[in-house]
C-alpha positions in Angstrom: -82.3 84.8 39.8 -79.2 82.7 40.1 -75.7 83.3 40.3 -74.9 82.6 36.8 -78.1 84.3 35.0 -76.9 87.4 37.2 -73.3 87.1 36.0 -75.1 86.6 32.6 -77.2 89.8 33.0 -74.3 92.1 34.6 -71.4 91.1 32.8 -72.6 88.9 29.5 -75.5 91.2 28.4 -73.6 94.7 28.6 -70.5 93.2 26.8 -72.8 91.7 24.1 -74.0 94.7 23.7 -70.9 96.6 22.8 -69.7 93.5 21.0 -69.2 94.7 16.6 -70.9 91.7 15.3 -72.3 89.3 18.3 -75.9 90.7 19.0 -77.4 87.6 20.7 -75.7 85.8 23.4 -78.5 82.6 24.6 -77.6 80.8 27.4 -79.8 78.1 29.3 -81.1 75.0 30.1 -83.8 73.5 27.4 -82.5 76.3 24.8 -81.8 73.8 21.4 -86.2 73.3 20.9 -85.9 77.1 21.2 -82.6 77.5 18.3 -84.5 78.2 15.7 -86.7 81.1 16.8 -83.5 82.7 18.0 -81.9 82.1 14.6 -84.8 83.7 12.8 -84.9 86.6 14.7 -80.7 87.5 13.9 -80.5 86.2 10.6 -82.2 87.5 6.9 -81.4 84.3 5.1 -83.9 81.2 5.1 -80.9 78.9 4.3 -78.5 77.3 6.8 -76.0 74.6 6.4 -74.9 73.4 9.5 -71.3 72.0 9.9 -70.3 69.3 12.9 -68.6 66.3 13.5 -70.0 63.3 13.9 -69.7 63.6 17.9 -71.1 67.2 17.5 -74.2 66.3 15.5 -74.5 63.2 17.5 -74.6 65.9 20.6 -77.3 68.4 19.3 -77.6 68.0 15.5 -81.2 66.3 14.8 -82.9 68.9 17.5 -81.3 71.9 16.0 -82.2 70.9 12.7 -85.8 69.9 14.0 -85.5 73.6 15.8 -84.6 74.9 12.4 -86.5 73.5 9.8 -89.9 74.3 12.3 -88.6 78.1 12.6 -89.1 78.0 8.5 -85.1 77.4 7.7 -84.2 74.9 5.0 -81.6 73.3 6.1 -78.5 70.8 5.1 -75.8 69.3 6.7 -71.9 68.8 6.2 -70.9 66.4 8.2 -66.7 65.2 9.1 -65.8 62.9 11.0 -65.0 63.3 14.8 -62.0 60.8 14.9 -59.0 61.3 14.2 -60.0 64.6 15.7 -60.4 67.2 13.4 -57.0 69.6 12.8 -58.1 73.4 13.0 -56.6 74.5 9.8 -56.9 76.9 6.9 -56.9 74.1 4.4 -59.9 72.2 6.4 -61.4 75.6 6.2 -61.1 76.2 2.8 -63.3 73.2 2.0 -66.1 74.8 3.7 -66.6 77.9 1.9 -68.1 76.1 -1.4 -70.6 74.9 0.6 -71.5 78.1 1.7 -71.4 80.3 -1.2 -73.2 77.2 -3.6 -76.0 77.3 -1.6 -76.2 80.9 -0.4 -76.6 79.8 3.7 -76.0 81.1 6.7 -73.2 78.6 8.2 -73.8 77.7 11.6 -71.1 76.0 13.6 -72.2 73.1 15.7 -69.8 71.8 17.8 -66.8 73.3 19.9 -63.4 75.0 19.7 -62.3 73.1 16.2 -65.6 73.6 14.3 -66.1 76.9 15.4 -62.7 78.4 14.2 -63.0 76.4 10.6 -66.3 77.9 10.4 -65.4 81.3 11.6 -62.9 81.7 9.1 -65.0 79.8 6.4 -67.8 82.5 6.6 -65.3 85.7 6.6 -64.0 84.6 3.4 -67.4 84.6 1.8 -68.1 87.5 3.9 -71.2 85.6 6.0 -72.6 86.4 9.3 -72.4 82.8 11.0 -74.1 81.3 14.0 -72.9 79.1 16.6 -75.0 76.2 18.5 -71.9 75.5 21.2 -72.2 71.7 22.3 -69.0 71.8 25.0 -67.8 74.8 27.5 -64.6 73.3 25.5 -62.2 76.8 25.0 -62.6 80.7 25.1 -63.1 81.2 21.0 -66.7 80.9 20.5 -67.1 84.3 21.2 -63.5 85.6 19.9 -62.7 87.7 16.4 -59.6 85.6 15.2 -59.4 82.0 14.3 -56.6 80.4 15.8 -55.4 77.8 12.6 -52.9 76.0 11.7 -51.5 77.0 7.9 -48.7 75.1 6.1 -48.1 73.6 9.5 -48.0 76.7 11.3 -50.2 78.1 13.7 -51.5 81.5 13.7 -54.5 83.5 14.8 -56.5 85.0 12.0 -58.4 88.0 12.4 -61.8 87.2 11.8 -65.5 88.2 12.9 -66.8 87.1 15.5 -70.4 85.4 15.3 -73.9 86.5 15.2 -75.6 84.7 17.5 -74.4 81.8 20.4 -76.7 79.2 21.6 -75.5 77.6 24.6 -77.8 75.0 25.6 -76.6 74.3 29.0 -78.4 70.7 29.1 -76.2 69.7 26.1 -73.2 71.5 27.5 -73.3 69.7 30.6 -73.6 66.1 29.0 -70.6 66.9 26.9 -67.4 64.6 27.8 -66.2 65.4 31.1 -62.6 65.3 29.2 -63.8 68.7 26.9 -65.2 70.6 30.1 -61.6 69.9 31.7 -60.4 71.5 28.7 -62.2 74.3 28.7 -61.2 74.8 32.7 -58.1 74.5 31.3 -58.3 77.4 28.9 -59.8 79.7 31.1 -56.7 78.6 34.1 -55.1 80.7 31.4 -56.5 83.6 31.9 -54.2 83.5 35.2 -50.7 84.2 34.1 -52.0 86.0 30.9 -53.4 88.9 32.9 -49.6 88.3 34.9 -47.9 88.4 31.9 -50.0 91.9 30.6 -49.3 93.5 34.0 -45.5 92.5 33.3 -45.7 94.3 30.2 -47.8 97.2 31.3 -45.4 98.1 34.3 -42.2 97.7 31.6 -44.6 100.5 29.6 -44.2 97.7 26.6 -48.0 97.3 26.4 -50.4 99.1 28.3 -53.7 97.0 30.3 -56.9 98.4 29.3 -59.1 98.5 31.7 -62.2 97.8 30.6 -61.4 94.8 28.5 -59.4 93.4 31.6 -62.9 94.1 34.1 -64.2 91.4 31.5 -61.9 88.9 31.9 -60.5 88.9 35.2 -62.8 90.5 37.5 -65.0 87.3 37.8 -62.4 84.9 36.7 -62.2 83.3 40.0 -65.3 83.0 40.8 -65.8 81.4 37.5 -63.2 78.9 38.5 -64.6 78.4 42.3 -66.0 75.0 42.2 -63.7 72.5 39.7 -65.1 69.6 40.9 -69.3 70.8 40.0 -67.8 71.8 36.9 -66.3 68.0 36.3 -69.7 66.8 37.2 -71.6 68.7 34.6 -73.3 71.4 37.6 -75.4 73.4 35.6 -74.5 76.8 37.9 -70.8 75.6 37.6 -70.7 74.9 34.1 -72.9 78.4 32.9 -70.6 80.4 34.6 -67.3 78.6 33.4 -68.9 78.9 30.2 -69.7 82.8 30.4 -66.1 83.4 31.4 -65.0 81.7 28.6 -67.0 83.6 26.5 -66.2 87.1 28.2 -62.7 86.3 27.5 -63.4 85.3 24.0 -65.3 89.1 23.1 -62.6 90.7 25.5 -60.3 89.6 22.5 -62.4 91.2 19.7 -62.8 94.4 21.9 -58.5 95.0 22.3 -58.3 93.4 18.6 -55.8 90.9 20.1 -55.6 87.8 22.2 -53.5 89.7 24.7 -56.2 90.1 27.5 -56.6 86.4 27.2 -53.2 84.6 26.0 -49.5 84.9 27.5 -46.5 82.3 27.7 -48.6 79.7 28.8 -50.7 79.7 25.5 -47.5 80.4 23.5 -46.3 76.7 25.0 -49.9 75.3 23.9 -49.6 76.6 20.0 -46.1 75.1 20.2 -47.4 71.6 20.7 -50.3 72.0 18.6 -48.1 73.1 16.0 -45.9 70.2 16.8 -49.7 68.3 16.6 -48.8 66.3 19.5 -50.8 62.9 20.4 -52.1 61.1 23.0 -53.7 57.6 23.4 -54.2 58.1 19.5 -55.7 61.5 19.4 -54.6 65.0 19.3 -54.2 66.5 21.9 -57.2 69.6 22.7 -55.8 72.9 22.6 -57.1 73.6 26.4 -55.1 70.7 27.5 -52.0 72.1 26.2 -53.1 75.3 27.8 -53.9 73.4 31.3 -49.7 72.1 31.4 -48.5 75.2 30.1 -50.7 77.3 33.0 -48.7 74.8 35.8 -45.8 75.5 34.3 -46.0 79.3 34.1 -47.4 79.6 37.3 -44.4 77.9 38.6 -42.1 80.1 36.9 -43.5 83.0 38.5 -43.1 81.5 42.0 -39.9 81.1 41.9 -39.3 84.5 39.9 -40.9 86.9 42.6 -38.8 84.7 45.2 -35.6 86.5 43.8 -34.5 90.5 43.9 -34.8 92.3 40.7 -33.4 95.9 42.3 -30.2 94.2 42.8 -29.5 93.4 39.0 -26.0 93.4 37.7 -27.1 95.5 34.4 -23.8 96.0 33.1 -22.7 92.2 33.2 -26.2 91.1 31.9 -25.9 93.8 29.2 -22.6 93.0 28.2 -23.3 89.1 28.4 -26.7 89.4 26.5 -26.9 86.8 23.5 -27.2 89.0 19.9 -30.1 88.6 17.7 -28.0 86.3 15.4 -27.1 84.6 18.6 -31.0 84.0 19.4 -31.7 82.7 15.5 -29.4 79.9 16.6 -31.1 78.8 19.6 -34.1 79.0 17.5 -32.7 76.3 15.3 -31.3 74.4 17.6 -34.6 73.6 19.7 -37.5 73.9 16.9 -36.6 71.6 14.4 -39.3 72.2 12.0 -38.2 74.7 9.0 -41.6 76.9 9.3 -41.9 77.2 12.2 -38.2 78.5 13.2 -38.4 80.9 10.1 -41.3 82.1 11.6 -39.7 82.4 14.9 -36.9 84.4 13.6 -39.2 87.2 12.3 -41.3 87.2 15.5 -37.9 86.9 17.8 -36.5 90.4 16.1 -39.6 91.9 16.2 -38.9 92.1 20.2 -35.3 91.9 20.6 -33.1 94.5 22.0 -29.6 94.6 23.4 -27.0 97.4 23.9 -28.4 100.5 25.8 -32.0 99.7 25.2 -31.7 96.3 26.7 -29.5 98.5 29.7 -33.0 101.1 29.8 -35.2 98.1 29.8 -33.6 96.8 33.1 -32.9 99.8 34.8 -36.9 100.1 34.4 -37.1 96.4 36.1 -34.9 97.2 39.1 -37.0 100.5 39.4 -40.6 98.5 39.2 -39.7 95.4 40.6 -41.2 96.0 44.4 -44.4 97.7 43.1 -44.6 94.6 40.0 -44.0 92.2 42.7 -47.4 93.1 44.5 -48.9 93.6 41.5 -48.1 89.8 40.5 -48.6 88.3 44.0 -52.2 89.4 43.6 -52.8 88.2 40.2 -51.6 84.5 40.5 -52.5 81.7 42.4 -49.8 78.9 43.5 -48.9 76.6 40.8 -49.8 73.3 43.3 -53.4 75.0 44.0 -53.8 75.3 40.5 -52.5 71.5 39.9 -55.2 70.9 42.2 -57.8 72.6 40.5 -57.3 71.0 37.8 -57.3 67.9 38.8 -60.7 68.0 40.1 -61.7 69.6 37.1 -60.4 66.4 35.0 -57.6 68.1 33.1 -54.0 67.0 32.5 -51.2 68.4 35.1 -48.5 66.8 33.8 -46.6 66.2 30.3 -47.2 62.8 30.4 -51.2 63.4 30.2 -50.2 65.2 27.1 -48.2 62.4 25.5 -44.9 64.2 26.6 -41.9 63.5 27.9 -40.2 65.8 30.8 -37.4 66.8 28.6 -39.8 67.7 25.8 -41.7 69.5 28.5 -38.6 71.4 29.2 -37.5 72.2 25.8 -40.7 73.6 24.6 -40.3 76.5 28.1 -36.9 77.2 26.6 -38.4 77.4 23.0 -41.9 79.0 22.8 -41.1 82.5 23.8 -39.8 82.4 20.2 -43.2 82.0 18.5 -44.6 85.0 19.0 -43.6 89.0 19.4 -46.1 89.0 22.4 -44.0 90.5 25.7 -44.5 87.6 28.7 -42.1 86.6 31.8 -40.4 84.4 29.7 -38.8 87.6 27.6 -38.7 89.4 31.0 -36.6 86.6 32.6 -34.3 86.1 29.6 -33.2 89.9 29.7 -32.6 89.4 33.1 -30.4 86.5 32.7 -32.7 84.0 34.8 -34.5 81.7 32.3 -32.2 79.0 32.5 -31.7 78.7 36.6 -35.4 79.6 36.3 -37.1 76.8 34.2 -34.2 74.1 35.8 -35.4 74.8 39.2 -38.6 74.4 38.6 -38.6 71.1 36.5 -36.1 70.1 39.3 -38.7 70.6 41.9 -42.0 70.3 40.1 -45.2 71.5 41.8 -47.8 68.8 43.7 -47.7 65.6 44.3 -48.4 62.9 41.5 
């Protein structure tokens, strides 16, 4: 047996088992001539309609529907096309689920991160079971019970359900754009400062870590992220186990019933430029690129935060200098221009704000914590200039300019994203302690790697 059909039989199989909705997780070489059989044994309907882009279909389409139509399916097709990328939205959605009620299908999502959410969410309004036939180890949602879309320009994750059945045909998934595999290395970089970020808000007693659901995620993560450079160059080992960790993290989601085991600040920084549908060389720009700058940048931040002694807080000068709630509503407006999207802020900002005695108990906690934290953390996070490095063989962005950015937009969007979402991360913990500021200007002062 190899390395990545054991991680697949001691870690994939289990967790599909206790998975809600997801009862057949396929994974291997040669798998798309087999789709159909594995579609017929999951699925009551003889109907499918199969949605892709044109890149997607291009990828696997006329062998899956070959697979399909021999396995006894009638099948048809809805096809978009693949550039200008698609936009992951509920209105996108929306134009799916005709389709799928008219001609009483099973919807099966062929394609990556974008078609898989606009399916997802398609099929839970008409209350379908849906299949996925993945084409690219792309981003962690294949797997995942919400639907991270945009909706009247702003982007939330949706509860969903998660699918019935994955194909992963690691033959397709290997020939996929070596750009969408860097993505998807990206993504699951993430994983990183998340699981900092949840031990931040587990030793502040904000948000305890389950234990199981973290096993899942991060008890393999590195070794899922070992070899960047196999991975870059479609390794089939490299890119099964970069795709079961991606997948791991996507039903560790649905098990907590939140993105928390999988998403801190460094995903709040990616919605924020997805939201702010940022561009480059014509395109928009993948949600695990924006993931793979805001990991750097995170990780960063944490370097230079464990460098500095949170015992010897000044609480009652931070207290009685702390910015009010009405205070914070103005920052909000004065660094996210967009209407929705700061009105959104607002209500997630005050959801977690405190000042006056409980901002004095929170910090009186930190000073306690801080030397048992600060081992916690070290252990948990990997230098930002290894993880530059990473990567970079990998063939994701490091820097805002591969994600059509200025520095000073860069910047803004680590003073600003914290504000998006109610989720606890070092960016809350290192604004009650006074520190963002010096903390994000050192580090875009003395950025990590070289070029």
């Amino acid at each position: 047996m190899n390395d990545w059909e054991e991680l697949l039989e001691t870690v994939a199989k289990p967790a599909v088992a206790r998975s809600q909705t997801l009862k057949s997780l396929a994974v291997g070489p040669g798998l798309l001539a087999q789709s159909g059989e594995i579609l017929k044994q999951a699925f009551e309907f003889d109907r499918l309609v199969v949605f892709a882009d044109e890149a997607g279909f291009g990828a696997a389409g006329d062998a899956f529907v070959k697979s399909a139509s021999a396995a006894g399916f009638t099948v048809a097709t809805h096809i978009i096309p693949a550039h200008p990328r698609p936009m992951a939205s509920v209105e996108l959605a929306q134009t799916f689920e005709p389709l799928i009620a008219e001609n009483d299908s099973v919807p099966i999502a062929l394609g990556s991160g974008v078609m898989n959410d606009l399916v997802k969410y398609a099929a839970f309004q008409q209350n379908r079971p849906y299949g996925v036939v993945a084409t690219a180890a792309s981003m962690d949602g294949y797997a995942s019970a919400g639907a991270p879309l945009s909706k009247d320009g702003f982007k939330i994750t949706i509860p969903v359900r998660c699918p019935r059945v994955i194909i992963a045909d690691l033959d397709v998934i290997a020939a996929a754009p070596a750009e969408m595999v860097g993505w998807g290395y990206g993504d699951l970089c993430g994983k990183v400062p998340a699981g900092a970020d949840w031990i931040v808000a587990d030793a502040l007693g904000i948000e305890p870590i389950d234990a199981d659901v973290w096993a899942l995620v991060q008890d393999h993560l590195l070794e899922s992220l070992a070899d960047p450079a196999a991975v870059r160059a479609g390794g089939i080992s490299s890119i099964a186990k970069l795709f079961t960790g991606l997948t791991m993290s996507g039903l560790a989601m649905e098990f907590h019933s939140s993105s928390r085991p999988a998403s801190g600040a460094e995903h709040q920084m990616a919605h924020l430029w997805e939201m702010q549908h940022i561009s480059f060389n014509g395109e928009r720009v993948s949600h695990g690129a924006c993931v793979a700058v805001g990991t750097i940048t995170i990780l960063a931040l944490y370097e230079w935060l464990l460098e500095q002694d949170l015992t010897a807080l000044d609480i009652d000068r931070i207290v009685a200098e702390a910015p009010s709630l009405e205070t914070r509503f103005a920052e909000i407006d004065t660094l996210i221009s967009t209407p929705e999207i700061a009105r959104s802020a607002h209500k997630q900002t005050a959801a977690k704000h405190i000042e006056g005695a409980e901002l004095k108990a929170r910090l009186e906690t930190v000073t306690k914590v801080w030397p048992a934290l600060k081992r916690r953390l070290a252990a948990q996070l990997i230098p930002a200039a290894a993880m530059r490095a990473k990567l970079m063989a990998a063939g994701a962005p490091v820097t805002a300019a591969g994600i059509g950015l200025t520095d000073n937009e860069h910047k803004a969007a680590a003073y600003a994203c914290r504000f998006l979402r109610s989720r606890y991360t070092i960016l809350d913990l290192m604004a009650e302690t006074g520190l963002l500021g010096a903390g994000i200007e050192h580090i875009f002062a003395n950025p990590p790697g070289n070029g």
